[in-house]
C-alpha positions as protocol buffer text, in pm:
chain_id: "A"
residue {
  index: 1
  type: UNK
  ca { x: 855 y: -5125 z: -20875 }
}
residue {
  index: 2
  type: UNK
  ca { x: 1211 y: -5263 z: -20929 }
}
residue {
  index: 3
  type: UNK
  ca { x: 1237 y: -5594 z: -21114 }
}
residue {
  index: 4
  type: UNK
  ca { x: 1438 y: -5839 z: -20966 }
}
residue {
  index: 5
  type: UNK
  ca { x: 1693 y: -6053 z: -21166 }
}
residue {
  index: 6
  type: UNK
  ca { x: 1770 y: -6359 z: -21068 }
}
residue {
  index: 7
  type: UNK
  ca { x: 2141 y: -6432 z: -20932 }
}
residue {
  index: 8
  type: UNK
  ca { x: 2242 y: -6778 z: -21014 }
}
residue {
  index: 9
  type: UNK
  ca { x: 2554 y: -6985 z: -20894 }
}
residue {
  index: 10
  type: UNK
  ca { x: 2725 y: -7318 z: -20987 }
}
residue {
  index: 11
  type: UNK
  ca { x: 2658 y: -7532 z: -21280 }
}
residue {
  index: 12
  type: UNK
  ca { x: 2332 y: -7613 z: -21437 }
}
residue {
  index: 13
  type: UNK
  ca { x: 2269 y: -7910 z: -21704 }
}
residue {
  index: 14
  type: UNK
  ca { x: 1987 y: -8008 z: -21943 }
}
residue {
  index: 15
  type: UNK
  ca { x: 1917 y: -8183 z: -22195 }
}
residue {
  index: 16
  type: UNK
  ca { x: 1823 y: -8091 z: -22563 }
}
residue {
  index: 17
  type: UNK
  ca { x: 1688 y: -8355 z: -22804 }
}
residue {
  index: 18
  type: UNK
  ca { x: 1859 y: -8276 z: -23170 }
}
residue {
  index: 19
  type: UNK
  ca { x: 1691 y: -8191 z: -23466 }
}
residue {
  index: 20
  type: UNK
  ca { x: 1693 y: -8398 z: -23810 }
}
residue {
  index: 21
  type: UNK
  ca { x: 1765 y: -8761 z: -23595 }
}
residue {
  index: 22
  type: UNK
  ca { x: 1443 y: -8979 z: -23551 }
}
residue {
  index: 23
  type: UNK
  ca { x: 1306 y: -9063 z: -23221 }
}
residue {
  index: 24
  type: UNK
  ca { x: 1303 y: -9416 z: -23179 }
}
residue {
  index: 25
  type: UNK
  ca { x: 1158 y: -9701 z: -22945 }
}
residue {
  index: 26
  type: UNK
  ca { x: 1353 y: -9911 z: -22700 }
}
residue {
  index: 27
  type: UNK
  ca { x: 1204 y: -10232 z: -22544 }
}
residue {
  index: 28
  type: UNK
  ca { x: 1220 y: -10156 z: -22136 }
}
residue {
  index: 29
  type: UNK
  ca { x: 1023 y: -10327 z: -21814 }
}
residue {
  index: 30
  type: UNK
  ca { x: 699 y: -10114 z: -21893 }
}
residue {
  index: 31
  type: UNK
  ca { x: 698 y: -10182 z: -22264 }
}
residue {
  index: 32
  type: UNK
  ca { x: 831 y: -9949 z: -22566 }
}
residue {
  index: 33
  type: UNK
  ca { x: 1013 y: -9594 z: -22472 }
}
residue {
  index: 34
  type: UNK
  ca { x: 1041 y: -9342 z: -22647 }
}
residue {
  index: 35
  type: UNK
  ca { x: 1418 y: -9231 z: -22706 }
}
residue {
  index: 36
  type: UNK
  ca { x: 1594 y: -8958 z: -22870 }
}
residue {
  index: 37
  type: UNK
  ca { x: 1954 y: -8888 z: -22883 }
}
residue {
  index: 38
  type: UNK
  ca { x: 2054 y: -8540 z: -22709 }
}
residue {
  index: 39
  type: UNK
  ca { x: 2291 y: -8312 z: -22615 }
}
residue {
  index: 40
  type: UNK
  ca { x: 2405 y: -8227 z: -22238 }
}
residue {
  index: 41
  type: UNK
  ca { x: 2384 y: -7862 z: -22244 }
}
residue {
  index: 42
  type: UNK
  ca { x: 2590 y: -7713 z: -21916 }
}
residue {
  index: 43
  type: UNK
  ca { x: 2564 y: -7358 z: -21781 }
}
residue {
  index: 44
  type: UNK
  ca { x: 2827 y: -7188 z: -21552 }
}
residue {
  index: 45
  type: UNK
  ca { x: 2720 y: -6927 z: -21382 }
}
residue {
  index: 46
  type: UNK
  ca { x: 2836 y: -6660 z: -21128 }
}
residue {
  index: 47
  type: UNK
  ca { x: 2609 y: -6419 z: -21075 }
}
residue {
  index: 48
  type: UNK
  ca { x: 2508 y: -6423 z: -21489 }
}
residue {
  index: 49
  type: UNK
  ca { x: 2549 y: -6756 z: -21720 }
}
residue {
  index: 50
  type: UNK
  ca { x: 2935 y: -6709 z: -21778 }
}
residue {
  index: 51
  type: UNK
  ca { x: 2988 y: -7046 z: -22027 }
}
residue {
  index: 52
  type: UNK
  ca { x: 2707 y: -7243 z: -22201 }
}
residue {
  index: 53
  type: UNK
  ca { x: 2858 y: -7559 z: -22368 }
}
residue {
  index: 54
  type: UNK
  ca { x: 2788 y: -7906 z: -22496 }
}
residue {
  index: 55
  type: UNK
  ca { x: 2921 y: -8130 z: -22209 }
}
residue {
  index: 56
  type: UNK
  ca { x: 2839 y: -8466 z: -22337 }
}
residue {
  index: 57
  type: UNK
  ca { x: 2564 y: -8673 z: -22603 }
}
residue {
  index: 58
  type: UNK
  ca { x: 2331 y: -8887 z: -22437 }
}
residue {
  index: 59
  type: UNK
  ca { x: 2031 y: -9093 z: -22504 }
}
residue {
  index: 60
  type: UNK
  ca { x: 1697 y: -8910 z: -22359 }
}
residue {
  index: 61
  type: UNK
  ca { x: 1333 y: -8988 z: -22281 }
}
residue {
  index: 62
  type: UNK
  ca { x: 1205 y: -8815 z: -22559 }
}
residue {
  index: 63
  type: UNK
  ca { x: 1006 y: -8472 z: -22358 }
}
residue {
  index: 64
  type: UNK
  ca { x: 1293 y: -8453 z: -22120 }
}
């Protein structure tokens, strides 16, 4: 049976907590949060991922 490989198109984005910086706590609305400081990973793609790159840092819910 032929395996099928996924075509992809446009730009995907996600986020990658970074290694060697502590999580930390932030007071919200629902009590302490979790946050970690990340990097914005974007994908390009046409037909195959074309450019992976760091788009931006952020702050993250730690698991996201």
């Amino acid at each position: 049976m032929a395996r099928r490989i996924p075509l992809n198109f446009g730009k995907s984005e996600d986020l990658k907590c970074l290694e060697g910086i502590e999580n930390f706590d932030i007071p919200t609305a629902d009590g302490l949060t979790e946050v970690c400081y990340a990097a914005k990973v974007a994908t390009q793609s046409f037909f195959i991922p074309w450019r992976v790159y760091v788009d931006d840092y952020v702050f993250a819910i730690d698991g996201s």
